[in-house]
TORLUM-709742 format. One record per residue: residue in three letters; x, y, z of N, C-alpha, C in turn. Coordinates in steps of 0.001 Angstrom, whole numbers, padded with zeros to 6 digits, always signed. Each point is the difference from the previous one (the first is absolute). Layout:
ALAXYZXYZXYZ ...
//
This chain:
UNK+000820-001201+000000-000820+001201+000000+000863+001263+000000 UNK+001247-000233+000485+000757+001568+000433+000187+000221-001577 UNK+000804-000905-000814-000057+000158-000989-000596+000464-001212 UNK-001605+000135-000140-000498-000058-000541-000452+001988+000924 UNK+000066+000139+000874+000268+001307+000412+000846+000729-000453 UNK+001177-000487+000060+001552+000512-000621-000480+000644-001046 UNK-000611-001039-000969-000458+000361-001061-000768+000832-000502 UNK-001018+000303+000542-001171+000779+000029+000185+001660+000696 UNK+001192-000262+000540+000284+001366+000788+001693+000728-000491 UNK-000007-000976-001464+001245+000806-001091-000810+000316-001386 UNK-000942-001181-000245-000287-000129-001070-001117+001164-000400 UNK-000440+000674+001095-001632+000978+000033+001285+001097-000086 UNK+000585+000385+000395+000690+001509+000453+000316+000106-001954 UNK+000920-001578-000645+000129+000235-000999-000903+000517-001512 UNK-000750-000635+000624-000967+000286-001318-000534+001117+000130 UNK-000703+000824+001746-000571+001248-000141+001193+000865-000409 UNK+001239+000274+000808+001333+000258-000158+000482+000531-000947 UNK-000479+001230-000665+000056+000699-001520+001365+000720+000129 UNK+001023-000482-000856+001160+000866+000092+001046-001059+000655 UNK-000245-001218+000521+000882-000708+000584+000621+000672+001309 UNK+001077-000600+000950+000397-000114+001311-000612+000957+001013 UNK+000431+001511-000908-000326+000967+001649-001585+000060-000585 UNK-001009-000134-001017-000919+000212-000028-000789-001126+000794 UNK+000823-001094+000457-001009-000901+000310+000413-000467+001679 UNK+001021+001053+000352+000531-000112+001589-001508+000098+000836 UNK-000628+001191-000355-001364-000213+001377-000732-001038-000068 UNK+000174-000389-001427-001453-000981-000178+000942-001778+000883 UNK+001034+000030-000164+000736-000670+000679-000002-000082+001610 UNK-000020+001055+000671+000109+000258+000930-001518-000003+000950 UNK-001030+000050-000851-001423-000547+000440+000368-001185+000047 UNK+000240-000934-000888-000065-001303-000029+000702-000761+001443 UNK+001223+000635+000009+000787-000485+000952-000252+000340+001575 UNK-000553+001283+000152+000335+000061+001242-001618+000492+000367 UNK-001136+000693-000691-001041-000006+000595-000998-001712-000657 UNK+000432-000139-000807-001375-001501-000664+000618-000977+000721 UNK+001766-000500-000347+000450-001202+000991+000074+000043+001555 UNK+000955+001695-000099+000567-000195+001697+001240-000865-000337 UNK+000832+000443-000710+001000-001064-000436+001200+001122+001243 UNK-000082+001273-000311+000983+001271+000549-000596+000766+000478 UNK+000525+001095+001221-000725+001409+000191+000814+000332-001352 UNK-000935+001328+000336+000657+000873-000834+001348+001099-000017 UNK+000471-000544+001141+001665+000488-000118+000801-001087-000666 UNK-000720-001371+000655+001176-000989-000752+000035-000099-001677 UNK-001284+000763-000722-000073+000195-001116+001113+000473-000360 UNK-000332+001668+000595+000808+000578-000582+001318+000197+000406 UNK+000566-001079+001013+001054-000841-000354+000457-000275-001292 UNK-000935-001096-000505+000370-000732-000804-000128+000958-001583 UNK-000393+000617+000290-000494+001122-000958+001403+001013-000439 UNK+000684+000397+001520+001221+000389-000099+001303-000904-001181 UNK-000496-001274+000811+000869-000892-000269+000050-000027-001836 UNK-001084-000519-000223+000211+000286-001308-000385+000499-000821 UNK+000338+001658+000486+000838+001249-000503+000986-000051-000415 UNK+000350-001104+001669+001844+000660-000236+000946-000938-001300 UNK-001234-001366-000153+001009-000954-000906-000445+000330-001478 UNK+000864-000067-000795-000342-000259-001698-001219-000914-000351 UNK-000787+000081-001163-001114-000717-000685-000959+000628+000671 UNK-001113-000143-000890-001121+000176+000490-000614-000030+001395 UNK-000862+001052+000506-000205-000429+001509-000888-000579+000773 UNK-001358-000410-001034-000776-000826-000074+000169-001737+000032 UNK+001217+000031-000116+000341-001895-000285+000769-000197+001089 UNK+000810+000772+000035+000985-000068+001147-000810+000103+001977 UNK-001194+001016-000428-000806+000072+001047-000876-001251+000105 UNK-000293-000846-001047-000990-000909-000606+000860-001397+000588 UNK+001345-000168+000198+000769-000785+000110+000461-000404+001671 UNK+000211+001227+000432+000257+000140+001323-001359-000517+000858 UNK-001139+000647-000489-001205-000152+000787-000134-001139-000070 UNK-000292-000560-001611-000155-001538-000048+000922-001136+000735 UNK+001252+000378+000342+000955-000747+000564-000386+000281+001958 UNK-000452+000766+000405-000262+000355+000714-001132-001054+000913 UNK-001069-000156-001068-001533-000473+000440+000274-001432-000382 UNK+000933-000264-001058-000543-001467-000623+001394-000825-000007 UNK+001547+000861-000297+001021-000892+000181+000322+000654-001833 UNK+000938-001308-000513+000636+000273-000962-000854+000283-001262 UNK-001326-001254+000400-000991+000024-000907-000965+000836-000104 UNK-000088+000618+001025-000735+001410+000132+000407+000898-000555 UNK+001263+000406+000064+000952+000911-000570-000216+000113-001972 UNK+000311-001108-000116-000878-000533-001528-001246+000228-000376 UNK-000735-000470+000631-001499+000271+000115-000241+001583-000332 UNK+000680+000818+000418-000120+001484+000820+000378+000351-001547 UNK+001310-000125-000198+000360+000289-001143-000566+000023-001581 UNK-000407-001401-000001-000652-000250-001248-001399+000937+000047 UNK-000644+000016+001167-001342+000832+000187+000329+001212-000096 UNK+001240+000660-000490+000314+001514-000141-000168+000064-001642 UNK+000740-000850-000669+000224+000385-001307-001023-001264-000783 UNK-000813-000653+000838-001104-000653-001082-001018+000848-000740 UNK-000231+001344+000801-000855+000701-001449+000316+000617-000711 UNK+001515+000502+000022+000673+000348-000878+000342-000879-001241 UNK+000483-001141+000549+000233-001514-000864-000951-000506-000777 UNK-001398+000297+000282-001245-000767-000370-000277+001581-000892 UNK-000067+001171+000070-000098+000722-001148+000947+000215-000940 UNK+001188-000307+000321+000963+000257-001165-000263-001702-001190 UNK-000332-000814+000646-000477-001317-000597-001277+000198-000659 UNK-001030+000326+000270-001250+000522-000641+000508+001214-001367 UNK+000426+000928+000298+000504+000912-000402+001215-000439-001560 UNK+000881-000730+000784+000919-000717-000995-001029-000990-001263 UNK-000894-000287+000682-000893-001163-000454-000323+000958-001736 UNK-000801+001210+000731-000958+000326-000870+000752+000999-001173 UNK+001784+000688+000439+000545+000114-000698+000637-000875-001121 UNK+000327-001353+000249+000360-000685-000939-000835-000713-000913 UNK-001617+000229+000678-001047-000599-001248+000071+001193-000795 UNK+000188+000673+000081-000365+001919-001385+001662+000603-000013 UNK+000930-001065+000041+001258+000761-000240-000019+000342-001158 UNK-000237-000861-000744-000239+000788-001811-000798+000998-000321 UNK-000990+000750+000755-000705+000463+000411+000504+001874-000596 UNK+000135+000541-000888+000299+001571-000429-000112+000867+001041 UNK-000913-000174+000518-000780+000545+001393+001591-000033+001121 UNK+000114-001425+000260+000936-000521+000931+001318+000616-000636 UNK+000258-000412-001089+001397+000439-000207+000655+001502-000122 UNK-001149+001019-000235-000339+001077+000262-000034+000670+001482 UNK-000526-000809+000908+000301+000412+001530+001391-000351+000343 UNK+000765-001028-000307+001154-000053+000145+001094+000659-000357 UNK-000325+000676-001230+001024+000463-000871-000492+001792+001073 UNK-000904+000120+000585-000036+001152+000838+000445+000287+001479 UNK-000038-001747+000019+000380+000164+001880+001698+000080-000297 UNK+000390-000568-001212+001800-000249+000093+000546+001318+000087 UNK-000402+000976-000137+000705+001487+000159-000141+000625+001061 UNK-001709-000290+000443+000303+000484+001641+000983-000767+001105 UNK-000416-001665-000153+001306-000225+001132+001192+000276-000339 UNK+000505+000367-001009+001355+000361-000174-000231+001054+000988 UNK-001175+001574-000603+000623+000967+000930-000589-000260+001377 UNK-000547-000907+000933-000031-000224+001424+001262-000485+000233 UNK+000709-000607-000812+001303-001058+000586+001095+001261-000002 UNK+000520+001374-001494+000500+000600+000429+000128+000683+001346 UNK-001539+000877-000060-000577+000364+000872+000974-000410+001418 UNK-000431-001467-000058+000249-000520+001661+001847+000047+000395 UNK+001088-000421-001625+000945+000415+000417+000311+000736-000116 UNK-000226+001718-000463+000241+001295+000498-000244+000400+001543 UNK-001124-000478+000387-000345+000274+001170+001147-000623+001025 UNK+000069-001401-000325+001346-001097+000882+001294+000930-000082 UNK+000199+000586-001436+001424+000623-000246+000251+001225+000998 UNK-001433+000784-000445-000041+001361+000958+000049-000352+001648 UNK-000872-001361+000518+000194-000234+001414+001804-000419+000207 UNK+000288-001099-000759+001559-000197+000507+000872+001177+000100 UNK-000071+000920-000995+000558+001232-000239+000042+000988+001391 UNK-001117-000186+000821+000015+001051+000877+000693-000766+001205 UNK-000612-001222+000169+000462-000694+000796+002062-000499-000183 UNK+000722-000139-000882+001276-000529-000698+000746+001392-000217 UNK-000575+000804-000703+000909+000957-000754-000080-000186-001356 UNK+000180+000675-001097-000203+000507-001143+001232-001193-000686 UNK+001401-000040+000563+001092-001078-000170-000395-001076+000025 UNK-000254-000782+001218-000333-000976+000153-001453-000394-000865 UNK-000839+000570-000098-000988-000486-000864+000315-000140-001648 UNK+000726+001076-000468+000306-000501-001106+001066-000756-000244 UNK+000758-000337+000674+001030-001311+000108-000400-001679-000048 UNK-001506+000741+000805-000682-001560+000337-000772-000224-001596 UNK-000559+001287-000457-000820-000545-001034+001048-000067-001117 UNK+001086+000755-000502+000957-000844-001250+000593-001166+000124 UNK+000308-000305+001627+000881-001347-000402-001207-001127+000200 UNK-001645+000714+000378-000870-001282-000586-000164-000083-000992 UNK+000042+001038-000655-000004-000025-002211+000843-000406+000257 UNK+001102+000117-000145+001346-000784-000829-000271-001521+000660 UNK-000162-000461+000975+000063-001774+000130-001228-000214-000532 UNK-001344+000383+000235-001416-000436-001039+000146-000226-000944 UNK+000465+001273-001081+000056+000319-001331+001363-000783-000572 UNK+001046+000622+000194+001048-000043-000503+000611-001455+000286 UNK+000157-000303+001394+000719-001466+000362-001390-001294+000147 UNK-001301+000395+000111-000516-001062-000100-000252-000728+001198 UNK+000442+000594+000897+000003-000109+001235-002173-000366+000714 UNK-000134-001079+000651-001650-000583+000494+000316+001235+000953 UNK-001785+000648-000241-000206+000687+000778-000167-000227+002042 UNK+000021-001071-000258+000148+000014+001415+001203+000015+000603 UNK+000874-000493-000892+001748+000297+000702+000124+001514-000084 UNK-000205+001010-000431+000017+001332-000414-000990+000568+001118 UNK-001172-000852+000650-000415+001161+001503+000697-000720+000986 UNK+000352-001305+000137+000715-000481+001369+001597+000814-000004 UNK+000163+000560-001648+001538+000658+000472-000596+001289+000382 UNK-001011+000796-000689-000454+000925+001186-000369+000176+001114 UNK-000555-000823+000189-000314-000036+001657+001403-000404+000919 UNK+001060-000398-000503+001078-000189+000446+000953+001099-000197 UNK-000081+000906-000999+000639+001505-000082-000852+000758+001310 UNK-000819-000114+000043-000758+000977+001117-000011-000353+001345 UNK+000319-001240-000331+000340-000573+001747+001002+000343+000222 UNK+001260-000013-000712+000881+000051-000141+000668+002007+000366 UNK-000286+000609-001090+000538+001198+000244-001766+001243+000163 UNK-001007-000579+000202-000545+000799+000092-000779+000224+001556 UNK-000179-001450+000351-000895-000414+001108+000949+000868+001046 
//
């Protein structure tokens, strides 16, 4: 039965939950601490702190802890999957009904419109990253970090993930 709670008290926050994590923190926080009684509401926002303070999303990570909390490892799972099942179950519906009308003029036409805006959200987002490191690093150090990531991306061929673990190791290193 806890389980099937777990569930019901990740899986409701998700689907009302418009906007994903912080849009769906209160509806979370009914579930947990006034419908179960799982937490007061300091130990929430404990856990609420908590994951603030870690990387990923803060809905899964909150979804994970709680579930591990009430049910054990399998709870923790439980918790989890009930965060991103209505996300999962519309991008599957969604995927569904795009690939019956991919040939579709209509379809290939919305695509050929969305490909220019995410380009400019993705600039967008690393100007903004450039301008935050910049204030935070210095004007040097940021552009040091971004040519010698062109030159190993571009030029040497270098996997992008060896190219942020050596950043995050330049900044531990001479910046931290």
């Amino acid at each position: 039965m806890i389980y099937w709670e777990i569930f019901l008290a990740f899986f409701i926050p998700g689907i009302l939950g418009y906007g994903g994590g912080p849009a769906s923190i209160p509806l979370v926080e009914n579930e947990v601490v006034d419908r179960y009684g799982w937490m007061t509401v300091n130990e929430f926002s404990e856990v609420l702190a908590l994951g603030n303070a870690l990387p990923g999303p803060i809905a899964t990570k909150m979804a994970g802890y709680i579930g591990y909390q009430q049910g054990g490892v399998l709870g923790s799972l439980v918790g989890i999957f009930a965060t991103v099942a209505p996300s999962l179950i519309l991008m599957i519906v969604l995927l569904g009904f795009l690939y019956k009308y991919k040939d579709s003029p209509k379809v290939k036409r919305m695509t050929t419109y969305i490909r220019p805006t995410i380009a400019v959200l993705l600039g967008m987002m690393a100007f903004s990253f450039f301008f935050t490191s910049y204030e935070g690093t210095g004007v040097w150090q940021s552009l040091f970090l971004v040519i010698a990531s062109f030159l190993l991306l571009e030029k040497m061929n270098v996997h992008p993930a060896v190219v942020i673990v050596a950043a995050m190791g330049y900044g531990a290193l001479f910046l931290g």
